[in-house]
C-alpha positions, -999 to +999 in steps of 0.1 A: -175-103-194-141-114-209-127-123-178-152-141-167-153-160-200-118-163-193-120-173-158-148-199-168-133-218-195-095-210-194-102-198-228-071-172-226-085-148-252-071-112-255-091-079-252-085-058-290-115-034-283-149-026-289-167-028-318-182+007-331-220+001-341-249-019-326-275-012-297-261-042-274-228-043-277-195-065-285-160-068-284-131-080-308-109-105-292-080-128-299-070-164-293-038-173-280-034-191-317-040-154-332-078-159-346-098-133-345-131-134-326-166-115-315-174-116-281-210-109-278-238-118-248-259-142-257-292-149-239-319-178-235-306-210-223-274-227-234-291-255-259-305-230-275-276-213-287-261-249-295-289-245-319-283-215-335-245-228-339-258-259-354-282-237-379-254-214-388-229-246-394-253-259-419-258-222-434-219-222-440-223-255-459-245-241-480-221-213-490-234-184-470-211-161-454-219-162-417-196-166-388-191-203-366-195-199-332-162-208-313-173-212-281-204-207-258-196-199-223-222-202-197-218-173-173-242-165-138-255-134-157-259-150-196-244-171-222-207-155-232-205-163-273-176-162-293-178-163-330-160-162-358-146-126-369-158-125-404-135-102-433-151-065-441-164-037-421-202-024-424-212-008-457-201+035-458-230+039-483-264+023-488-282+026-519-309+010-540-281-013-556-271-020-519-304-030-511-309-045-541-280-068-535-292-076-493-326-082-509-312-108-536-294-128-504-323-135-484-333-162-515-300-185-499-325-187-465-348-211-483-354-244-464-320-241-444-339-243-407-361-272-402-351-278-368-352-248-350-380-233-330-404-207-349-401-169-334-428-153-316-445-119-331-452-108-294-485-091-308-504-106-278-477-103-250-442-086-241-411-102-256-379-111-232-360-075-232-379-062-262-412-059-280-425-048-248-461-034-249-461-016-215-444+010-225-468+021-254-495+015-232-482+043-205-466+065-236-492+084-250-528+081-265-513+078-299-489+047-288-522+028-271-541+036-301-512+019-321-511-010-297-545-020-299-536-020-334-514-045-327-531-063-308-559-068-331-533-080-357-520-105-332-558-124-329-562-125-362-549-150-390-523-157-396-507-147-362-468-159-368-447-171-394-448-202-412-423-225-433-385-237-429-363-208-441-338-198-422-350-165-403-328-136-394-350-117-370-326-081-375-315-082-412-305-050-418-273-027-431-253-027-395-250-067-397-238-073-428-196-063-439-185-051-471-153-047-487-151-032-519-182-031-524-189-069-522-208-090-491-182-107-470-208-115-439-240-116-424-239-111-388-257-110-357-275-140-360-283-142-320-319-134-336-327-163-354-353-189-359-377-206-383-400-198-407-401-171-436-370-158-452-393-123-465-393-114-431-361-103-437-376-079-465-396-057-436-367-054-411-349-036-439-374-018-450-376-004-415-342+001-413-339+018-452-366+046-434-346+057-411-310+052-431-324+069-465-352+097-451-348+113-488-344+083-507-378+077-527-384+039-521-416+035-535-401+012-552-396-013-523-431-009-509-443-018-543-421-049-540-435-058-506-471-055-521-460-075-548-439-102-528-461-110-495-497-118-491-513-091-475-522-106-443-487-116-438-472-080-447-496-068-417-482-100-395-446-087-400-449-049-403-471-050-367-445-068-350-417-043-366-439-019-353-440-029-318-407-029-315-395-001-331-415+020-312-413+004-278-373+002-280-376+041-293-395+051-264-366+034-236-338+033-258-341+070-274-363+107-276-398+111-288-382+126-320-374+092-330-408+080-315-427+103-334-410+096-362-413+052-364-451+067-353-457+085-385-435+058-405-457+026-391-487+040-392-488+045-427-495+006-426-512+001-393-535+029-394 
């Protein structure tokens, strides 16, 4: 993919490796000035991403710590992005104060996305790559029961976000860095869109499950409850559902299946 970014836009950038964590993938790379970038692969079309460049700009204005996109490449097979390589690595340890602190940063999304297009909740249809329901439906009887779960969610009200926050569709511990304890960047921001910051609240309570399994965080669920309107809480943790457990079932075993069953059904049941 480098060399055809390369090839595409005589961008010249150097190959430094590949970065450790994430399901997709990315590189570090190098400009022949000696910045450091991301390469990552971006999808959907090219205005799009201008988009999200243009959201993130005004996000930096604002004094959050996310990266500037350097340069979009249009490639035959999807959009090459480079971004800005932000300071720190991912947190070693996560802990209530950890989550605490992610938690406490979400409040800087408020009203920072007017202009960009609100993200689907693929209740009532598959999503491009992910949130795909044929795979629960052929899974099991306990994965169809789940999706017409889902489904039902997805006809009633309300059935997607609403509002102008800035929304980061995958806020969890893996895209933000740390150093010394302090939160240098939020990253990953190819999922992104408008509407409700507090969606940010349920991806990481997904992620805390499966990143604290001994960790009593009753104390989180009590803040959901306390936070977001019911009906919305059911909105957000349906689609977290759907695709935890569809990207579980290609992506993974049925360990981990069976285990995001037992964790999202103790909402969707």
């Amino acid at each position: 993919m480098l060399r055809d970014v390369n090839q595409a836009t005589g961008a010249g950038l150097e190959f430094l490796g590949q970065a450790g964590l994430g399901e997709v993938g990315a590189a570090f790379v190098r400009w022949p000035d000696g910045r450091d970038g991301v390469l990552t692969r971006g999808y959907g079309s090219l205005a799009d991403l201008r988009r999200t460049a243009e959201a993130l700009e005004a996000a930096r204005r604002g004094g959050l710590a996310v990266p500037q996109y350097q340069l979009l490449a249009d490639l035959p097979d999807g959009i090459g992005i480079v971004q800005e390589r932000l300071p720190g690595r991912p947190p070693e340890t996560v802990d209530r104060a950890f989550l605490e602190s992610m938690i406490a940063l979400t409040d800087h999304f408020t009203g920072l996305a007017p202009d960009l297009p609100v993200p689907s909740m693929y209740l009532l249809e598959s999503g491009p790559g992910f949130c795909l329901h044929e795979s629960l439906q052929r899974y099991d009887d306990r994965t169809r029961r789940l999706l017409d779960r889902i489904h039902e969610v997805g006809r009633d009200e309300p059935s997607g976000m609403t509002g102008d926050d800035l929304v980061h569709l995958d806020f969890h511990a893996n895209n933000v860095l740390t150093d010394a304890g302090r939160i240098t960047g939020i990253v990953d921001w190819d999922g992104i869109g408008r509407g409700d910051r507090l969606f940010a609240l349920v991806t990481l309570r997904f992620d805390a499950h499966v990143r604290l399994p001994d960790a009593d965080l009753t104390w989180y669920d009590e803040l959901l409850e306390r936070t977001l309107d019911p009906a919305v809480l059911r909105l957000y943790w349906a689609h977290m559902s759907l695709r935890q457990v569809d990207w579980s079932i290609r992506h993974h075993t049925p360990a981990d299946t069976t285990q995001w069953l037992d964790f999202t059904e103790t909402r969707m049941s």
